[in-house]
N, C-alpha and C positions, 0 to 999 in steps of 0.2 A: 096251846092250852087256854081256857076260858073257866072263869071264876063270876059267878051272880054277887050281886047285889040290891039293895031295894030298886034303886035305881037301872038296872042295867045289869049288860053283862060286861064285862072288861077280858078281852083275847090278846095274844105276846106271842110272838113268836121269839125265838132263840137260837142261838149260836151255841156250841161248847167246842173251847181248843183242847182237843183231848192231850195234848202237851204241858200243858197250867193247870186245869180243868177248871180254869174261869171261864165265865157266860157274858154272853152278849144278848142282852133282852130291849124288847121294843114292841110297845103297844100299839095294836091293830084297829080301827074299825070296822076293816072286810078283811075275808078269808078268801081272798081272788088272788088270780095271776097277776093284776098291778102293782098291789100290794107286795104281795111274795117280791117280784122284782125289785121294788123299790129298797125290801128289805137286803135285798140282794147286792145292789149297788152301795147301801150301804157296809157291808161286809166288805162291798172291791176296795172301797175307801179307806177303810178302818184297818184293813191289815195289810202289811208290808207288799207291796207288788212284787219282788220278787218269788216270793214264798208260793206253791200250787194248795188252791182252797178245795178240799174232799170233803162234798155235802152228802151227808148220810140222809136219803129221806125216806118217805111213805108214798105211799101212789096216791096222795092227793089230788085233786083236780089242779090247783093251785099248781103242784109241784111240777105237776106231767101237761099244762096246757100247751098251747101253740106256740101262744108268747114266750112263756117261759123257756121253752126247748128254744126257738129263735134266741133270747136273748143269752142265752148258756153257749150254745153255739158258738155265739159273736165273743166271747169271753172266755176262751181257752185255759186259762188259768183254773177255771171252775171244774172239778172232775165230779160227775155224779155218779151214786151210787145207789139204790133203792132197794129199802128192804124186800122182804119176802110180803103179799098180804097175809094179811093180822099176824107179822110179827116184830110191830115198832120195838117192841123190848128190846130187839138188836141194834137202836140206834141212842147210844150213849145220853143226848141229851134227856132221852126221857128220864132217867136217872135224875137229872137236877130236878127236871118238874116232879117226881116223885117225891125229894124232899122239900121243894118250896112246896107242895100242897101239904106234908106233913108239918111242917116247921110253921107254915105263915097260913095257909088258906081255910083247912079247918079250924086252928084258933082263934082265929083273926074275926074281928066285927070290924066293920068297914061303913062308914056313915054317907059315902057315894061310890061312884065308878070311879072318881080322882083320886079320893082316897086310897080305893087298892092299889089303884096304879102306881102310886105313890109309895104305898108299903110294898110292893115287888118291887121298885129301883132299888129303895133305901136295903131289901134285905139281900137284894142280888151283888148292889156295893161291897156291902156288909159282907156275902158268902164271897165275892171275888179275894175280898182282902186275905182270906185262910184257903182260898179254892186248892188242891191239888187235884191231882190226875184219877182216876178212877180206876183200881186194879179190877177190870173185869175181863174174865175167861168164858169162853163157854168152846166145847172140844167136837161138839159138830153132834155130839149124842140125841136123841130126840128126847126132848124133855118128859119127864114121869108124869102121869096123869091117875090120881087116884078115884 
């Protein structure tokens, strides 16, 4: 997700443990496969080794590069999973960024790029503190199009 400012733009990528449904967020300068990895290795870190990590993504360049397959590969733990195209809807974290854009990014005035940054930890703490799990369904129906 990426949010303007006068100064800039400010991009995050995200985590959701659909078990809590707290976030794990962390601000980007690029939208590349190094990046992604790095954010990636920080997830290896951050959650229990034991535990198998099931990334829900989109077919990003990011997500599906060279690298990244290589480095998923070497990291067994990791199970991916990738949406359909154009239907990120089916991957739960959009959900959080649907309410941090409603709750923080349309109201919000932001006096830098630091600043948002800065109001997206403070309100992702914030939402972790009350996060639960996200009751979502969907039954396989093809969605209604009026």
């Amino acid at each position: 997700m990426s949010s303007n400012t006068d100064d800039g733009t400010a991009s995050v990528v995200a985590a959701l443990d659909v078990h809590t449904g707290q976030v794990l967020v962390e601000d980007i300068d690029r939208n590349d496969s190094a990046t992604f990895i790095g954010f990636l290795r920080l997830l290896d870190q951050s959650v229990d080794p034991a535990l198998t990590l099931h990334l829900v993504m989109d077919n990003g360049s990011s997500h599906t590069s060279k690298a990244t397959r290589a480095w998923l590969q070497a990291h067994p733990r990791f199970r991916v999973h990738h949406t359909p195209k154009h239907a990120s809807w089916l991957n739960q974290v959009e959900l959080f960024f649907s309410i941090l854009a409603r709750r923080l990014l349309r109201r919000g005035e932001f006096t830098s790029r630091q600043d948002l940054i800065d109001k997206i930890r403070e309100f992702t703490l914030a939402y972790d503190e009350q996060a639960r799990p996200f009751r979502w369904t969907y039954d396989g129906t093809p969605l209604k199009t009026t």
